[in-house]
Every structure is written in C-alpha cells, then in structure tokens.
C-alpha positions as CSV (number, residue, x, y, z in Angstrom):
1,X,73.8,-11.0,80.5
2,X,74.6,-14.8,80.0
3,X,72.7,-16.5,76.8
4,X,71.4,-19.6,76.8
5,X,73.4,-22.3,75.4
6,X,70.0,-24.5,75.1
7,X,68.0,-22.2,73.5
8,X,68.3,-24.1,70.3
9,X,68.4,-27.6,71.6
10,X,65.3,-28.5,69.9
11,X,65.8,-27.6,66.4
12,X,69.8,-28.9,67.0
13,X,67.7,-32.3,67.7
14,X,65.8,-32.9,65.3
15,X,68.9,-31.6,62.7
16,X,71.2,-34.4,64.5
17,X,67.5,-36.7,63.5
18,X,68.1,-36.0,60.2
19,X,71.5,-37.4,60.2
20,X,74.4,-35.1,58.4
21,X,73.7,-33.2,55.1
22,X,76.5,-32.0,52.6
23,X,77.9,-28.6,53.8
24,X,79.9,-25.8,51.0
25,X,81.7,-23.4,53.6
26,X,82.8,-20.8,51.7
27,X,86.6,-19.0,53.2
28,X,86.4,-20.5,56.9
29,X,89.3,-18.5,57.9
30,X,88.5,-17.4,61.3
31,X,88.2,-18.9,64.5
32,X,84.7,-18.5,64.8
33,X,84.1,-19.7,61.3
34,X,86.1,-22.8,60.9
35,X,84.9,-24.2,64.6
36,X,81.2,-23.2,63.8
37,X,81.5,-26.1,60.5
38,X,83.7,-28.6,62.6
39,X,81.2,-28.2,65.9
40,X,78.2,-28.9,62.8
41,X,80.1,-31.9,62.0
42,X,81.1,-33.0,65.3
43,X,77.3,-32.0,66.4
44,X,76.1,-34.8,63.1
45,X,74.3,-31.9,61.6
46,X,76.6,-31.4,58.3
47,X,79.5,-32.8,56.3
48,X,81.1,-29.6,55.8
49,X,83.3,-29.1,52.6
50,X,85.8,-26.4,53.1
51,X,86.5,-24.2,50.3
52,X,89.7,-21.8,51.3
53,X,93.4,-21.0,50.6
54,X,94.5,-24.4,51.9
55,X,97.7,-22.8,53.6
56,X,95.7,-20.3,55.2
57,X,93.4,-23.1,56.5
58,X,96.5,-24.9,57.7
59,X,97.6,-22.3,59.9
60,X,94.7,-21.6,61.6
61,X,93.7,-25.3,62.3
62,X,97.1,-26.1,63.5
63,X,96.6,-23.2,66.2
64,X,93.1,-24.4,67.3
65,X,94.1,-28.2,67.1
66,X,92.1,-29.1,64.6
67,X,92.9,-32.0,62.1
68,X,92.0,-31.2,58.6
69,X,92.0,-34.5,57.2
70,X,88.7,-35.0,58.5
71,X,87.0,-33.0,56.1
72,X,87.4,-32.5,52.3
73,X,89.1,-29.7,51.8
74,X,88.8,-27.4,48.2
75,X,92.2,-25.2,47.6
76,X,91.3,-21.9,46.3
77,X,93.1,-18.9,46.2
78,X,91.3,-16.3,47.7
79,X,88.0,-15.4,49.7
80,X,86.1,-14.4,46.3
81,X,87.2,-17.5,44.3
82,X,86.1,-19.2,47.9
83,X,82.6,-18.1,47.1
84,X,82.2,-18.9,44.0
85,X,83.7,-22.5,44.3
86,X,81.1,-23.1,47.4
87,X,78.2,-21.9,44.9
88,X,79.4,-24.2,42.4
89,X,79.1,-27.4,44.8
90,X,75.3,-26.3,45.4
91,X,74.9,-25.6,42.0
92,X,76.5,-29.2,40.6
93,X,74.7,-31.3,43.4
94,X,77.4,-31.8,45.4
95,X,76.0,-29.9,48.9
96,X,72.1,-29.5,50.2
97,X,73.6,-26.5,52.2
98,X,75.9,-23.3,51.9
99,X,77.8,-21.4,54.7
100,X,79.5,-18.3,54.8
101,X,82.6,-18.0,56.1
102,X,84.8,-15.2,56.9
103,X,84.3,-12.7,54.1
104,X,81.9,-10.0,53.3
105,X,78.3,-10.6,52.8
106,X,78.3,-8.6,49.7
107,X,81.1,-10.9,48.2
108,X,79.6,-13.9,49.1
109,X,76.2,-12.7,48.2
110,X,77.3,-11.6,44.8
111,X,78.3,-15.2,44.2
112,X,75.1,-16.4,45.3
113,X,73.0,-14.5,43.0
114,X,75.4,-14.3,39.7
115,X,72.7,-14.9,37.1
116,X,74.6,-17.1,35.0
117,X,76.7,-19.2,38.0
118,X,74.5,-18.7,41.2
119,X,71.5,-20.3,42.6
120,X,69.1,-17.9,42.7
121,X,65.1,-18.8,42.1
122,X,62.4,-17.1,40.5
123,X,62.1,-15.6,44.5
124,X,63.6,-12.6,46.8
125,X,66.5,-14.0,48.5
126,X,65.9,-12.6,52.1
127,X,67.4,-13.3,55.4
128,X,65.6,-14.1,58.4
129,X,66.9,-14.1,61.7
130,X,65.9,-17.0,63.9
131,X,65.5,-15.4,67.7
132,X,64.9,-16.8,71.5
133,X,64.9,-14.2,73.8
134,X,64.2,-15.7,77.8
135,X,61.0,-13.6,78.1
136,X,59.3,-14.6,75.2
137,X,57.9,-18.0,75.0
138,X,58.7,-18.7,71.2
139,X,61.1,-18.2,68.9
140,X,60.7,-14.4,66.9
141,X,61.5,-14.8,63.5
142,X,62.9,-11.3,62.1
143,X,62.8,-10.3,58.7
144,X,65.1,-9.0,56.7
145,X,67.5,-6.9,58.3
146,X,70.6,-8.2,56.6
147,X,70.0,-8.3,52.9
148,X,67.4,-6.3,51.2
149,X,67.9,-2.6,51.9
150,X,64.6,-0.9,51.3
151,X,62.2,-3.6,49.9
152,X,59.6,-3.2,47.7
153,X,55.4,-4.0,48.5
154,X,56.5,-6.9,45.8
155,X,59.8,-7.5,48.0
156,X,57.7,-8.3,50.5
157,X,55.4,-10.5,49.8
158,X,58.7,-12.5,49.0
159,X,60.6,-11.8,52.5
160,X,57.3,-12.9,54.0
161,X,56.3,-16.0,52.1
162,X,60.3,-17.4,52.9
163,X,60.0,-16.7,56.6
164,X,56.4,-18.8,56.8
165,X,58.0,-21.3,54.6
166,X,60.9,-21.8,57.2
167,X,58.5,-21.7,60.1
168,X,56.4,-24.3,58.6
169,X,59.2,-26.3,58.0
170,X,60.4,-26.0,61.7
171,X,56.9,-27.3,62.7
172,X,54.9,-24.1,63.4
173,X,51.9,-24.7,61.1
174,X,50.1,-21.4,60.6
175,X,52.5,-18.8,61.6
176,X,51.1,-15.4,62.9
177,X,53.1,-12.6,61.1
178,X,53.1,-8.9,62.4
179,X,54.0,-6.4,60.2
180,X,56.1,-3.7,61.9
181,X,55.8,0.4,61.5
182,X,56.2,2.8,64.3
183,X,51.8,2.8,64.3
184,X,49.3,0.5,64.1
185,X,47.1,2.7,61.6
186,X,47.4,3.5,58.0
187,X,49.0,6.7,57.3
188,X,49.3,7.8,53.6
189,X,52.8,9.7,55.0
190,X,54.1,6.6,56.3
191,X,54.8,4.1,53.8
192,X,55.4,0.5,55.5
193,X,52.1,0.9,56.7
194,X,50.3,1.3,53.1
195,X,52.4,-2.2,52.4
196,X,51.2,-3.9,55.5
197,X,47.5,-2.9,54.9
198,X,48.5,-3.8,50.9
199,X,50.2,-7.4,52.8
200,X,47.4,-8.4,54.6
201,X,44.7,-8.2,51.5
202,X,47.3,-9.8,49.5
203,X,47.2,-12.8,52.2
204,X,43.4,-12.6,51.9
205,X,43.3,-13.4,48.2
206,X,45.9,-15.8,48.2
207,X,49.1,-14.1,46.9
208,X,50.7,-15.0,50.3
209,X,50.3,-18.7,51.6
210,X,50.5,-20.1,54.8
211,X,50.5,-17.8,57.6
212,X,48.6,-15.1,59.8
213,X,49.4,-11.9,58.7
214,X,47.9,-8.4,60.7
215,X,49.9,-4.6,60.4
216,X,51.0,-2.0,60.5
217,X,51.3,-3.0,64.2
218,X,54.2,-0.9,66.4
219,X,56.4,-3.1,68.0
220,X,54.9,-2.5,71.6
221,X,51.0,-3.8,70.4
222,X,52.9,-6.4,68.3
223,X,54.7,-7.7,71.0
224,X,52.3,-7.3,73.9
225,X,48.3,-8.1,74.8
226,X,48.5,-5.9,77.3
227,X,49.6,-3.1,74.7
228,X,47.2,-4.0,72.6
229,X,44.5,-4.2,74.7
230,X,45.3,-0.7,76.1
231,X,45.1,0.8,72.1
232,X,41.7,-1.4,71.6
233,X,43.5,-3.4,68.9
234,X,41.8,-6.8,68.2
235,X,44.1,-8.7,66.2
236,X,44.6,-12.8,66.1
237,X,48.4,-11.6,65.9
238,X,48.8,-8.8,68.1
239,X,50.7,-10.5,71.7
240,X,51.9,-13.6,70.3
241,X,53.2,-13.1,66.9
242,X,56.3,-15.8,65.4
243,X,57.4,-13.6,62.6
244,X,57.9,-9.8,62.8
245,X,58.3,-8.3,59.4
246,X,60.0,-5.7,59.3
247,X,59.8,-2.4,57.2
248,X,63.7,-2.0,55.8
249,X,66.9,-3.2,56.7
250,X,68.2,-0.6,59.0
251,X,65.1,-1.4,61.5
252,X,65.7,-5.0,61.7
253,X,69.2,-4.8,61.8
254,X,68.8,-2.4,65.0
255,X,66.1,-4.8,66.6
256,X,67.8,-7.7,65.8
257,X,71.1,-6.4,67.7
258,X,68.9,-4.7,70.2
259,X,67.4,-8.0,71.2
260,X,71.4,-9.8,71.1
261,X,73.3,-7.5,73.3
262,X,70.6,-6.2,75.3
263,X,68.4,-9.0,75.9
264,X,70.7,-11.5,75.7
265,X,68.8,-13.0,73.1
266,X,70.3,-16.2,71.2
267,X,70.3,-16.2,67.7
268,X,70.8,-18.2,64.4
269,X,70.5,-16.0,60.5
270,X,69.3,-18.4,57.2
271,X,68.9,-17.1,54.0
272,X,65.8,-18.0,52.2
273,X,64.8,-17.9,48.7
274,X,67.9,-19.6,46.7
275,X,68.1,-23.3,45.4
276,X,69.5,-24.6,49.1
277,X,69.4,-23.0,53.1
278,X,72.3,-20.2,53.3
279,X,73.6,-20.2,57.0
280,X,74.7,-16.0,56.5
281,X,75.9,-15.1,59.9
282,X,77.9,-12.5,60.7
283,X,81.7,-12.6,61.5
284,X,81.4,-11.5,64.9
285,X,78.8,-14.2,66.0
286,X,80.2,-17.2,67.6
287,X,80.7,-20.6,67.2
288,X,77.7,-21.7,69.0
289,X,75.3,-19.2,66.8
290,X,76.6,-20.7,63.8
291,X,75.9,-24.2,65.0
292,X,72.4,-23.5,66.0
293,X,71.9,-21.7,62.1
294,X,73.4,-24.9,60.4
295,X,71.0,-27.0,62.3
296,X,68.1,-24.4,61.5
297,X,69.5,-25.2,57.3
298,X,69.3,-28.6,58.1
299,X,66.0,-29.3,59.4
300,X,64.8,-27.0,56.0
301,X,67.1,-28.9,53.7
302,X,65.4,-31.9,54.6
303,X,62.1,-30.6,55.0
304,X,62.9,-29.4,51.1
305,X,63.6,-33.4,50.0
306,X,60.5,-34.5,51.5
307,X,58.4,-32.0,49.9
C-alpha cells in the first residue's frame, strides 16, 4: 500500500498561512530527522534551530547535500545535552515549538518534564496521534499510545481535554470523542470502561470542556453505524467519531501501527500538555510524517498566541 502524500495538505496550508514559527530540534542526526526540519523550513512552516554535535551534523549534511549555514545551528556534545539545550530555547522564549530528533523518547521526554528546567504545565503531557486513513472521511485523532503507560481516570480527563483542545484548534469545533474498551457496556471486571462511564459524567458537569464524549464503545460500534446499529447503540458519537481515546498505551500503540502499515494510513504525532506543541515522532517515520506533525505544531502554536 502507497500513502497519500496529500493527506495533510490542508493543515500543511494553513501552517505555510501562518508564516514560519521558531523551531528547537533537539539531536537531528538522522536522515529522516534533519530533512524532516529543513523540508519544515523549505515548506515555510518553521525556522528550525538545530541543537547537535556540530561535527556530527556536518557529516551527515554534507552526505545529503545540505548547507548548514542556513539555519542556526547550537554545538552540543551529546544527544542528552541536545535535549536539554532545545528545552531551554522554549523555556527562555527563544522557540514557539520543539522537535525531537534522533534520540530516545524517554531522553528527550525526561528533558521536557525536569521540574526545575522543563516546560511542563499544571496538565498531563500526552501524545496524540494525528491520523488519515483513505476510508475514513476525517482525520482520527488517537490518544495516547506513546507516552502515558497505564493512565489514571484523572490521566484521562487530561489526555482527553489536550486532544479536543488540538482539534479545536485545527478547526473542528465540538469534537466527538469515543472512548475505547473491547465492549460498549460497563463491566465492573473491566476497568477502562468504569473510566469511560466516570469520563462521560465528568464531561456532563463540566470537568471536561469542549467535546462530545460517549464509551466504553469497542472499536467496531465506534468506528461503524452500521455496527452500531446492529448492537442497538444510540450514541451522537458512535460511526463518526474524531478522537478515539484510548484505554493504555500498548492498545493505541498497536492501533495506531495497525492503521500505518496496514491501512496505509498517514500520520503526524504532537505532544500536548507542555508550555509549546512537541512534534514526538518516532525514528522510523519519514521525512514527510515529520513535516505534516510540524505543520500540525504550527497551526496550534499560533492558534496558542491568538488565544
């Protein structure tokens, strides 16, 4: 399966509308990770600043023909001084946006959320994975199945209220939100689907803002009409939801690469919840995935200036 090349075209618009925004890239020392920030650049979606072993950079620019004296470039001396350098320039003003490179989530992450030296907020970071897959006629929005391991009811609520806050900010004004299990009743045995029922009343009274929430819903009713129908579910979510939340990493993570390499799905991964958009990707995407997530940080970046 071929994916599409356009499936972000709309989002990488309206980032190229917003005109460039400072970029920390933190140890672009791959192929994939130093053409995804000079594409961003060359795209007018980010001003990347490049924070690396500057001979290590060297080499592999000179070997993909690229000239580093477009961009600012930050000598440090490894991938974990990389990260927290990249950190800093969020945290002094200096960039509205922060990109991993090629090191290790948890290195990177570690960086991010050092209490004294990161950027965290008073909310979960989570990740949420930004999805078009050809026969679905919106983007899916799945969450989290890259940082938080086994999240909490109060985990959550956070991982929720960040992926309608990035849907809201990519236009999608009252986001529906299905909240995943494998059934669509309440089971005392099964746990994610005492938080979805526990999700949903906390939506009614306020505690989550923004969105449409409805679970536990299996993936096949959440997914499909026609799957509800058959199981008598009535549900203003159920066959056309935006955001699936997901119960714990290990699900998400397997949907998420179920829907990439067998569905040919496109995708782009942002991290919400810390002081700027985190473009977290992993080290195997390509160059065009971390393009269409540095647009996604864009659009949010500016949608967090106007607000």
């Amino acid at each position: 399966m071929t994916r599409d090349e356009h499936a972000f075209a709309d989002i990488i618009e309206q980032a190229q509308a917003n005109g460039p925004r400072p970029m920390a890239v933190a140890h672009p020392c791959s192929t994939e990770a130093l053409l995804g920030a000079v594409e961003a650049a060359e795209q007018g979606i980010a001003t990347p600043i490049l924070v690396a072993p500057r001979s290590k950079l060297q080499k592999l620019a000179a070997t993909l023909d690229i000239d580093l004296g477009r961009f600012e470039v930050i000598d440090v001396e490894h991938s974990h001084a990389a990260a927290e350098r990249a950190v800093a320039l969020v945290r002094e003003g200096f960039a509205d946006m922060l990109m991993k490179g090629s090191l290790h989530t948890d290195e990177f992450m570690a960086a991010v959320l050092d209490r004294s030296k990161g950027i965290r907020t008073d909310r979960r970071v989570s990740h949420v994975f930004v999805m078009k897959v050809e026969s679905y006629p919106r983007y899916l929005f799945i969450t989290d199945a890259a940082i938080n391991i086994e999240p909490d009811l109060e985990a959550k609520r956070d991982i929720c209220q960040n992926a309608i806050e990035l849907c809201q900010a990519l236009g999608i004004a009252l986001p529906k939100v299905a909240i995943l299990s494998a059934v669509e009743t309440i089971s005392p045995k099964i746990r994610s689907t005492l938080d979805a029922a526990a999700l949903c009343k906390m939506a009614d009274r306020g505690q989550i803002k923004g969105g449409v929430l409805d679970g536990p819903l299996a993936f096949d009713n959440a997914i499909s009409h026609e799957a509800a129908d058959t199981k008598g579910i009535i549900s203003p979510v159920a066959g056309e939801p935006d955001i699936l939340l997901v119960p714990d990493l290990e699900s998400g993570n397997m949907l998420a690469k179920q829907l990439t390499y067998l569905a040919a799905a496109a995708s782009a991964g942002i991290v919400m919840g810390a002081r700027v958009p985190i473009v977290l990707t992993s080290r195997a995407d390509d160059a065009a995935g971390r393009l269409a997530s540095a647009a996604v940080a864009n659009v949010l970046a500016a949608h967090h200036k106007k607000a």
